[in-house]
N, C-alpha and C positions, 0 to 999 in steps of 0.2 A: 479465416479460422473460426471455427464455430466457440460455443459459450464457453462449456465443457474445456474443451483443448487448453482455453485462453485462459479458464479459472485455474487448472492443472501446472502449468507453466506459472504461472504466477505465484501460485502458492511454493513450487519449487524455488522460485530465486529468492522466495521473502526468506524461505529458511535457508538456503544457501547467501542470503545476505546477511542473517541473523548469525549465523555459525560463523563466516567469517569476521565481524564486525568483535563477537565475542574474541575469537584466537586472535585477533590482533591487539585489541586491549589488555588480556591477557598476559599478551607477551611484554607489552609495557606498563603493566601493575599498575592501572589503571582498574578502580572498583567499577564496577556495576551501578552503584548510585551517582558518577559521575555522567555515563553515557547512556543507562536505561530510560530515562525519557524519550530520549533521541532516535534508540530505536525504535518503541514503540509508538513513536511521532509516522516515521518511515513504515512500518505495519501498517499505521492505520490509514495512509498514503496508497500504499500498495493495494489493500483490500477493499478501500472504496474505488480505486478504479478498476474493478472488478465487478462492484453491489452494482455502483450509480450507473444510471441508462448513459450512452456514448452521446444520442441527442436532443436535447428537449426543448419543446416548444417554449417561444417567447409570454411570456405570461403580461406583454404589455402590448399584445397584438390585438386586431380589432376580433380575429375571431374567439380568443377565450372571454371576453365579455358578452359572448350572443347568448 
């Protein structure tokens, strides 16, 4: 799956995780200052496995000290 596609889809489940995470607390009167950390915990979860590179090199290997 190329970047595009992968950022696309991502960004669709966050708010289809976002909307449902709302309607369900909602439905149990449950504030928004209760559970809004949490999802924006989960946002910022979702978005950086999106930004951050998938592999990155060892920063304790002989060759980034050459």
């Amino acid at each position: 799956m190329n970047k595009l596609a992968k950022s696309a889809l991502v960004i669709v489940v966050a708010a289809l995780m976002v909307y449902v995470a709302m309607g369900m607390f909602s439905f149990f009167d449950v504030g928004i200052d209760v559970y809004g950390n949490y999802v924006l915990w989960g946002l910022a979860l979702v978005l950086f496995s999106v930004i951050l590179p998938e592999k990155v090199d060892n920063i304790f290997s002989k060759e980034h000290f050459k």
